[in-house]
N, C-alpha and C positions, 0 to 999 in steps of 0.2 A: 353508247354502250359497247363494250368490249366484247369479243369471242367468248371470255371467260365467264362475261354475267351471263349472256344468251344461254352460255350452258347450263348454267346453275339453275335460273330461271326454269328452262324446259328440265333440268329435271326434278326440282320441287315440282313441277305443274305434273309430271308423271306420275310423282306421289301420291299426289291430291287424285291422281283421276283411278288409282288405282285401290283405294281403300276411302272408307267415310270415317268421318269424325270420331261415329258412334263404334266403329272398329277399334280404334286408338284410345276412347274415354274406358272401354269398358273393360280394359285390361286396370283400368284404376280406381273406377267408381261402380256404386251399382247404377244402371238405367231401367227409369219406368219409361214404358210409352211402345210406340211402336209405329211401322211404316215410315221409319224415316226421321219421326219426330218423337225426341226423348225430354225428360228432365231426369237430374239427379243432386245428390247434394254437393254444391263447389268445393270441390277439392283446395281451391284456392285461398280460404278463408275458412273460419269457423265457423259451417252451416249446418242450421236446427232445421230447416224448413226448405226442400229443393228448388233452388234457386236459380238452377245451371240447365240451360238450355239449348241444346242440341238440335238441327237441322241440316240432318244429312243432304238432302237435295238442295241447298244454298252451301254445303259445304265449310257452317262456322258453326261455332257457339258461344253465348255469352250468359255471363251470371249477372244478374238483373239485381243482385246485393252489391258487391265488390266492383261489377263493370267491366270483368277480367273478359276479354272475349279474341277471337281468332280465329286459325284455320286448325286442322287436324296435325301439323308441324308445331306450333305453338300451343300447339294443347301439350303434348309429346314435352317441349321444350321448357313449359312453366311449368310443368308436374314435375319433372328429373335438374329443373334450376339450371340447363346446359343454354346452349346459341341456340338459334334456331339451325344454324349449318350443322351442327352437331348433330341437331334431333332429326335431319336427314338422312344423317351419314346411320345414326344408328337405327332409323323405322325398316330402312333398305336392310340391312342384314336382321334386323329381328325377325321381318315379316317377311324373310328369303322374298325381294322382290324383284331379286337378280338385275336389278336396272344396270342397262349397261353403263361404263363410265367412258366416254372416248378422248382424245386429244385436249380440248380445251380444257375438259370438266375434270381431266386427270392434273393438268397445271393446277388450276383450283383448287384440288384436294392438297397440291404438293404446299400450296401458299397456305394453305390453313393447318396446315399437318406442320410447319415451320412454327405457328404460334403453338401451337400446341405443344411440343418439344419446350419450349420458352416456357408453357406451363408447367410441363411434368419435372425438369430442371429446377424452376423455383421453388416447387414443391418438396422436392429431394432435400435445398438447403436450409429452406422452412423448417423442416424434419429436423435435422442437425442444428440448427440455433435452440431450438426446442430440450434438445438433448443436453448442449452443452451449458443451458440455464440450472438444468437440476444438476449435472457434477457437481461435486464435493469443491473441485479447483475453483471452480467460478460460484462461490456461494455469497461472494461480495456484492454480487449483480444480483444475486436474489434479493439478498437481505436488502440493496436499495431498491426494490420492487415492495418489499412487506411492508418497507418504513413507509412507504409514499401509500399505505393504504391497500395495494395491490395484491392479492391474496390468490390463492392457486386455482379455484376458481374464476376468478379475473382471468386471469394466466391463458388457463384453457379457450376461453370463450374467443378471447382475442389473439390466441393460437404468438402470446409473446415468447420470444428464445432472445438468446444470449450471441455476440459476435467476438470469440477471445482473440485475446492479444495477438495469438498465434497465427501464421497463415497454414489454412487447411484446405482451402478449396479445388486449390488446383490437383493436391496430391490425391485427393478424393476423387475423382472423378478419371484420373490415370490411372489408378488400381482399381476402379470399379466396372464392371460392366452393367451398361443404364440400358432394358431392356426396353423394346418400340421404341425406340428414340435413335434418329437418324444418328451421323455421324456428327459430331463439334467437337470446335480447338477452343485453343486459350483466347482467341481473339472472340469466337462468340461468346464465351463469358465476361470479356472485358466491354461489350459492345451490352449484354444486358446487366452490366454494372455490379459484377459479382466478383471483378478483378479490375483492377488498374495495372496501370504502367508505370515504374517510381522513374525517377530522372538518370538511374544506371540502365533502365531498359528490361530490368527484372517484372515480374507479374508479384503485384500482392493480392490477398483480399483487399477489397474496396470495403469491406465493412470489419472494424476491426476495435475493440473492447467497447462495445456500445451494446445498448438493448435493441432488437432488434422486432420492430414491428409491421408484418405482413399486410400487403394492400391490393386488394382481389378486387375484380371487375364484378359486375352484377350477377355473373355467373358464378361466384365461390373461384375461380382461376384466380393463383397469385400471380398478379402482372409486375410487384418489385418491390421493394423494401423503405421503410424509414427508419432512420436510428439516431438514437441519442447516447450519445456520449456518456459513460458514469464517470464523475467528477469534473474537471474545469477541461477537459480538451475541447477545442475547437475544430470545426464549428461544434453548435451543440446540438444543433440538428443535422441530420445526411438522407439526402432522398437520391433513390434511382435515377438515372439521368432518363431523358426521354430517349424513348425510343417506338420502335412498331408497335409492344407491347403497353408500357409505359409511358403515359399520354396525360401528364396533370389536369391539362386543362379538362378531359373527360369524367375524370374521378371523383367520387367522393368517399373518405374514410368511414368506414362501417356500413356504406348503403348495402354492402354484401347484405350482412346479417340483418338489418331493418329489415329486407325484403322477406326474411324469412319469419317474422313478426305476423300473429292475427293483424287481422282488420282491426277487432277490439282492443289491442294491444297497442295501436300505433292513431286509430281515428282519424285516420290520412291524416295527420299530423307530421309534420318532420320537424326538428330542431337544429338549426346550421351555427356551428362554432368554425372557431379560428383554426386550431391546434386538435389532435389525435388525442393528445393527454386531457382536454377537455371533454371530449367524446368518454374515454375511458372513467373520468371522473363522475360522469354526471352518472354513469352505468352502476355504479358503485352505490349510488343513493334511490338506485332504482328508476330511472329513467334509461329508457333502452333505442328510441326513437330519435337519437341525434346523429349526425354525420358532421365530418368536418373537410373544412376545405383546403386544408394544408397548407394557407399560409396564401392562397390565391385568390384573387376576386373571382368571383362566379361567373362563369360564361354562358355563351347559349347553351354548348353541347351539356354544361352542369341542369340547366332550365329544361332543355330536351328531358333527360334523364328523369327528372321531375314530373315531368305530367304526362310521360310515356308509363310511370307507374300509378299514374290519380295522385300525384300528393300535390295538393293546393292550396294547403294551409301551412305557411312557412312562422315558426318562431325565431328572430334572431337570436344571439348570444355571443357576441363577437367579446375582444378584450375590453376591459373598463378602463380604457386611458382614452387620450384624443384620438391617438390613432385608430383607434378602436372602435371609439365614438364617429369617425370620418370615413370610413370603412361600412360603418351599418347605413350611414345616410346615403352611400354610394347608391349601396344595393338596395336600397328601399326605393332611389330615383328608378333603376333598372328592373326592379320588378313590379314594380307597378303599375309600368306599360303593359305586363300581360296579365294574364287571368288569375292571379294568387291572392291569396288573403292575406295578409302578412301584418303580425306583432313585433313585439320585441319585448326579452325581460326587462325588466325594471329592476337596476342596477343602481340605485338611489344610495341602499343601504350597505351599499361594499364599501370595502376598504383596503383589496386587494385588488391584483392585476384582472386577473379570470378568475373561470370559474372551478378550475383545476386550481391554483391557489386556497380558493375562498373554502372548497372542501378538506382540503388539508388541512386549513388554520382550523377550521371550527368540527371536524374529523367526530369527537367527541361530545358537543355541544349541541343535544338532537333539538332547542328550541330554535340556533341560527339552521342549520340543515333546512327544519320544516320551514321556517322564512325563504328559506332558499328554493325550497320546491313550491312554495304558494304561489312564488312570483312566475314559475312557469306554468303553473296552472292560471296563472290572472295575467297573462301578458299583457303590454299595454298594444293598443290599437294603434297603425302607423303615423294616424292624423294626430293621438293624444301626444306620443313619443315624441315626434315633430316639434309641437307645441311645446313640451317642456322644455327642450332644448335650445327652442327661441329664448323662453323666456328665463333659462340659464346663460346664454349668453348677455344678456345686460345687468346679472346679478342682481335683479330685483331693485336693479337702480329705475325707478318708475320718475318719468318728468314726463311732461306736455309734446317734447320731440321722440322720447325713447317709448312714450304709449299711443302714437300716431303709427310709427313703425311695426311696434309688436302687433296692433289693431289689422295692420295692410297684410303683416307676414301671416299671422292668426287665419285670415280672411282665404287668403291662398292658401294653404295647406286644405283647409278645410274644402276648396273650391276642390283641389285636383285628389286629397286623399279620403275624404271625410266621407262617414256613414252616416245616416239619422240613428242608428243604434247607439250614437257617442254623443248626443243630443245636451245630456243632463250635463257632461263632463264641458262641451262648450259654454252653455250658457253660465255654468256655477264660474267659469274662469273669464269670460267678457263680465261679468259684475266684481269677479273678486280684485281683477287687476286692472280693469278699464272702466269700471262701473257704469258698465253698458246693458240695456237688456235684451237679450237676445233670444229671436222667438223663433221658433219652429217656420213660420215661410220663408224665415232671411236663410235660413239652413236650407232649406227646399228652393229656394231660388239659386244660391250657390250652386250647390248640385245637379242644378237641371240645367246650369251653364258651364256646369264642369270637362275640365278639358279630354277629349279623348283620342285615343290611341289606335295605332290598326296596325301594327308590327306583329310580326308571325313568328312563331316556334312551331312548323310542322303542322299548323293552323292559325288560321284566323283568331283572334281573339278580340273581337271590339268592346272597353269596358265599359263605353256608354249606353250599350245593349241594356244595363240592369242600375244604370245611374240613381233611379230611383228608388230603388227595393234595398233594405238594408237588409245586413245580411245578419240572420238569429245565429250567434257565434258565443257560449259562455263556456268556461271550463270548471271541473270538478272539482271542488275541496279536497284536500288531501290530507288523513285522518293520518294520526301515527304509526297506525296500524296498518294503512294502504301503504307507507313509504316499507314498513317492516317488510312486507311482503311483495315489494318491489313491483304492485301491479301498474298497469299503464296511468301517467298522473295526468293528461288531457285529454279533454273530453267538446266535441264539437256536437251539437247537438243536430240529427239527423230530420232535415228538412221536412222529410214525403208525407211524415207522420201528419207531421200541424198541417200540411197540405191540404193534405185526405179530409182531415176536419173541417177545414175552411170551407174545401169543394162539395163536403159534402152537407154541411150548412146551407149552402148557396144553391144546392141541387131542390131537397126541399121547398127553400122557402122561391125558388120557381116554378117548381111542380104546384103548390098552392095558389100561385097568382093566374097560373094556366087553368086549374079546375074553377077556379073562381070568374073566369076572363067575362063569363056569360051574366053576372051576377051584379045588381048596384049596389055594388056593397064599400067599391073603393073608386073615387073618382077617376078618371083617363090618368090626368096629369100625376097621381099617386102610385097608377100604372105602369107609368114609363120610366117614373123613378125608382119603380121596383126593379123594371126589368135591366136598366142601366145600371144600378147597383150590384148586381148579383154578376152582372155579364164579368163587371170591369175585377168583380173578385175571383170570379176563373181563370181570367185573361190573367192576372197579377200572379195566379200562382202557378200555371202553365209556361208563363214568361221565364218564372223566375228559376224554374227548374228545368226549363230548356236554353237559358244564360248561360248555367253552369258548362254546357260543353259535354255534359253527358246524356247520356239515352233513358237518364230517369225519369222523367216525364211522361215516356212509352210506360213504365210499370202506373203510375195515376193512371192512364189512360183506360189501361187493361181492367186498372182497379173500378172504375166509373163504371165500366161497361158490365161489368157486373152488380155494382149495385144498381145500376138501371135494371137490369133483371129480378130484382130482387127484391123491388122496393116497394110494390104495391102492398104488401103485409103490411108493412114499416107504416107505408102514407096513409090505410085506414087506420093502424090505432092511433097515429096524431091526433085523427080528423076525432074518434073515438073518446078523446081526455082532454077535453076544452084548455083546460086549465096546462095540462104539459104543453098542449100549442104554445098560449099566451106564453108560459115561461121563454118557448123556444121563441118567440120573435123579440121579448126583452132581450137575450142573449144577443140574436142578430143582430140588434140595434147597437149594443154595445160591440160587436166585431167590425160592423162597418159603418159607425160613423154615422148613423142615421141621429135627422132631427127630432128630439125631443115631443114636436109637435108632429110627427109625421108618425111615426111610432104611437104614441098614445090614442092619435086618432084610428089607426090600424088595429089596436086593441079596443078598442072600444066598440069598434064597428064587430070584433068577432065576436064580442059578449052580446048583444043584439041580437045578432043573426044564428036563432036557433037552426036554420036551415040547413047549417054544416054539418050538425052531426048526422043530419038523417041523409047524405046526398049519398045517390045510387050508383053501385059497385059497377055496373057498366059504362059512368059517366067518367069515374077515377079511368077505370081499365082505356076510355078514348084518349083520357089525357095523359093515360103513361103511354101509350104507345105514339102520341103525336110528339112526347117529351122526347123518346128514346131514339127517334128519325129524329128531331131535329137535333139533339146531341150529336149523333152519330157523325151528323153531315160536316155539324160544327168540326168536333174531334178530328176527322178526315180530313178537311181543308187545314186545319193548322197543323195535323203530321205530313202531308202533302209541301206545304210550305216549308218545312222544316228540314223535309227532305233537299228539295231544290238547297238551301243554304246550305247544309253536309254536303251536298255531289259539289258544289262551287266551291268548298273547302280542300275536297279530296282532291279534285280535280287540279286545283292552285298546288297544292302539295304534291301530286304527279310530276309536275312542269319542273317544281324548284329542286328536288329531288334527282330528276333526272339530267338537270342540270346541273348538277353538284357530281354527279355521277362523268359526265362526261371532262367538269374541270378537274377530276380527281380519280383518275381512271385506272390510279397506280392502287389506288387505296379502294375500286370499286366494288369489290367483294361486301364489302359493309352496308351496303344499299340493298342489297337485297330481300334482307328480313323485312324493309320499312317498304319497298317496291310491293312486293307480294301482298304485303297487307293493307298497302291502298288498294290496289286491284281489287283482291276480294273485296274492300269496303265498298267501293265503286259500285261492280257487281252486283252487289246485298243492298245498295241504295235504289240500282234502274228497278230490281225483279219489286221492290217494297213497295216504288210508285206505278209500275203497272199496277200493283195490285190494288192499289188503292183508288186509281182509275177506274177500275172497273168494278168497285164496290159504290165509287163517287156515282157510275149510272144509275145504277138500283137504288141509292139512295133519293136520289133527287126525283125517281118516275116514282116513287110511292107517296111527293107528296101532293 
């Protein structure tokens, strides 16, 4: 680590020591609570219900809907959409906190103060292509914007302008004075590709009779330009050349604006295309949540970007040719190793290149459109996708050699991609094509031989963690009237809920075999399969929501512990209405799989046993309080465990970080935002398992 990061470091940490979170939130939300500890509603999402939770003495907060969480800088930083370097520079002169800047931290400022200059510049030109789109002179360039669909609204949103014939940029910037902004020549315009050099040694624009579309880092900063040619010059595309600011492989076109999307808006949903004009296309019919990759295969730092903002459900959309088609298989191999969910439309029924073609052609025609957006609402699953494309490659030519192969390919996709959620879709296609039958354990046996992965993005991700658990994943219908009104058209349906229900299914019907434990009413061995039953339905849905990589599993958690509190009202009127029991253990039977014979004899034995209704409120009251300790203790060892895996995450992301830091020492300033924020995760990980140590003694001496 360099002089420069030390500084930076120590003065974020002066920040943090010198104001709380709840100082910096409450200039933006209201806060209930007090001593330290708030909630309010997330600024960062569309919250009905306070979500966001505050802890001034750990120093973070997190909203327990969204997942958005950090320090008092990155609270500053996602509220105003700037760096986290930013939200330093500006907390220090808001909250006069006069921190001094000395030597190193002043180089610091000089290197960041240099991009910055690169932004407020691009901005300036930004301005001016904007301008010279609505002139009168260039209304040729409009009108090939109107024709292609593109309407003034479009215009705005995507902040597109105009690059005329003429060279202006230079002359612009010699007669103007550009205020806070350092000194630049011609050469740092030609260096961030807003001028070139022609072959006499003259300076032109570098961008010149072409549409001109801006392309901003996650921060709204325009980092450089893409442009398209109007009429046949070549190339027909022109991107910014890389540079400090301008980093392809980092970006993605429109992630600016997605970021600025609700939660309900976008469903941690993302949509990834080829081309900018597909992004723009699809916006047009109401879809707002696509980015595009500019003609690049996806890298990590693209994947970094990705699950640094929760988005884990990726839809493809790449072009409809081979190329297109070999391009989606790529990225399907490469994300599949990490943690994403990942579709793809179903491009069966095109007959165009993309999907910026396909809106054109059928522009008019709102029964292809709505075709067009059902298919992103019903992606195909990556194992179905796979599978068809095997089974386009041998054109349905089916013999004894070409269904031995499809059987083997079929076999493996399903091994390394396959959900039991996609269950019906396999088995209807081994009888319709191999006229084979294929049963739910040869699928469950696949899978639980399925191959797995342990390559990192900034974490751990092992996908054999949740091999078994399919994942509830459908999307919305989209009525003619949702497209009209352009609202969000995918819809992933939010796990905690059906959770909640499972666990709390399962709470019950252990709290009854507990009060009952003294009672012959149910053999041992009908005992143990209760208690195995109910355990392995907890376990499945705690697993499956501590897979996911998030902190959702802490809100179940909270959520139990309160209906532990609450539930003795609940468990006598069960006891109270014979007949809602009975219903409630048919249900049960039916959620987990219980035998037919094991089940009816459970009912039967309770219509007998007059003795439940009359059993004595101090007998329930021992065995809710022996329930709620041994919950407790349960809940505690497996956030305790849970922890341990995070701190061996963070800690792995420490090492690889800071090793990236030291091979790229030029570039180290960029480490910091993700340094700081391991630390405090670190931090917020030790104080979590002290505390749960010492809640583990008390628990364990009370039983």
């Amino acid at each position: 680590m360099n002089q420069n990061d030390k500084s930076l470091n120590g003065f974020f940490k002066e920040i943090k020591e010198r104001l709380t979170v709840s100082q910096i939130a409450n200039n933006f939300v209201q806060l209930i609570g007090s001593n330290g500890s708030f909630r309010a509603l997330c600024p960062f999402h569309a919250d009905s219900n306070p979500s966001l939770s505050i802890h001034d003495k750990k120093g973070v907060y997190k909203c327990f809907s969204c997942n958005t969480a950090g320090d008092l800088i990155s609270f500053y930083a996602n509220y105003k959409k700037i760096s986290y370097y930013q939200a330093a520079i500006k907390i220090n002169e808001e909250f006069n906190l006069g921190i001094s800047i000395n030597q190193n931290l002043s180089k610091a400022f000089k290197e960041q103060k240099k991009l910055e200059r690169v932004y407020k510049i691009n901005q300036i030109v930004s301005n001016l292509y904007t301008r010279f789109l609505k002139a009168e002179q260039n209304k040729d360039a409009l009108a090939y914007l109107l024709k292609r669909g593109i309407n003034q609204e479009i215009i705005d949103y995507f902040k597109i302008g105009y690059a005329p014939k003429e060279n202006f940029i230079n002359d612009y910037f010699l007669n103007h004075q550009i205020d806070d902004v350092d000194e630049f020549g011609t050469n740092d315009l030609g260096n961030w590709s807003l001028l070139s050099l022609n072959e006499t040694g003259e300076w032109n624009d570098f961008f010149k009779n072409r549409i001109i579309f801006p392309i901003c880092d996650p921060y709204n900063n325009i980092v450089g330009f893409s442009a398209r040619s109007v009429g046949n010059y070549t190339p027909k595309y022109l991107n910014s050349k890389d540079s400090d600011v301008f980093k392809k492989q980092e970006l993605l076109y429109n992630f600016n604006n997605v970021l600025k999307l609700s939660e309900q808006e976008t469903n941690k949903i993302i949509i990834i295309v080829e081309g900018f004009m597909d992004a723009i296309a699809l916006y047009k019919v109401g879809i707002k949540n696509v980015v595009a990759t500019m003609g690049v295969a996806l890298t990590t730092n693209h994947l970094e970007l990705l699950l640094k903002h929760q988005f884990k459900n990726i839809i493809f959309c790449f072009d409809n040719d081979q190329a297109g088609i070999s391009t989606t298989i790529n990225q399907i191999n490469k994300l599949a190793d990490y943690n994403f969910n990942i579709f793809v439309v179903d491009q069966s029924f095109w007959n165009t290149k993309d999907v910026d073609e396909y809106i054109l052609k059928y522009a008019n025609d709102q029964s292809k459109i709505a075709q067009l957006i059902n298919g992103f609402n019903e992606p195909l699953h990556i194992s179905v996708y796979l599978m068809l494309n095997e089974l386009k490659k041998i054109n349905n030519n089916l013999n004894s050699i070409t269904k031995i192969n499809l059987q083997q390919a079929w076999k493996k996709i399903i091994s390394n991609y396959g959900e039991m959620a996609q269950f019906d879709f396999y088995k209807q296609s081994f009888l319709d094509y191999l006229k084979i039958e294929l049963s739910q354990e040869d699928v469950k046996h696949w899978l639980f031989n399925k191959q797995t992965y342990t390559k990192s993005i900034k974490q751990d991700t092992n996908r054999s963690f949740n091999q078994n658990l399919a994942k509830d994943i459908s999307y919305k219908n989209v009525t003619e009237e949702y497209t009209k009104n352009k609202k969000p058209i995918t819809k992933i349906k939010d796990p905690i809920n059906d959770a909640k229900k499972k666990l709390e299914k399962a709470f019950y019907a252990y709290l009854l075999w507990i009060l009952k434990i003294n009672e012959v009413v149910i053999n041992q061995p009908l005992k143990v399969m209760i208690f195995k039953i109910i355990c392995e339905e907890i376990n499945e849905c705690l697993l499956f929501l501590s897979e996911r990589n998030e902190l959702v599993f802490l809100e179940i958690l909270e959520w139990l512990h309160e209906l532990l509190n609450v539930n003795q009202t609940k468990t006598i009127s069960l006891y109270n209405n014979k007949q809602e029991l009975i219903a409630f253990f048919n249900e049960f039977k039916s959620i987990n799989n219980i035998t037919h014979q094991f089940a009816n004899e459970l009912i039967i034995s309770l219509e007998i046993d007059q003795s439940i209704v009359d059993l004595k409120a101090n007998y329930t009251k021992r065995g809710h309080e022996f329930l709620i300790n041994k919950f407790n203790i349960a809940f505690v060892e497996f956030k305790k465990q849970y922890l341990n895996y995070e701190l061996k995450l963070e800690n792995k992301k420490l090492v690889e970080i800071t090793n990236q830091m030291i091979m790229d020492e030029n570039n180290a300033i960029k480490y910091n935002d993700i340094l700081g924020s391991i630390t405090n995760k670190i931090s917020e990980i030790n104080s979590s398992k002290n505390s749960l140590e010492a809640k583990l003694k008390i628990l364990n001496s009370n039983c």
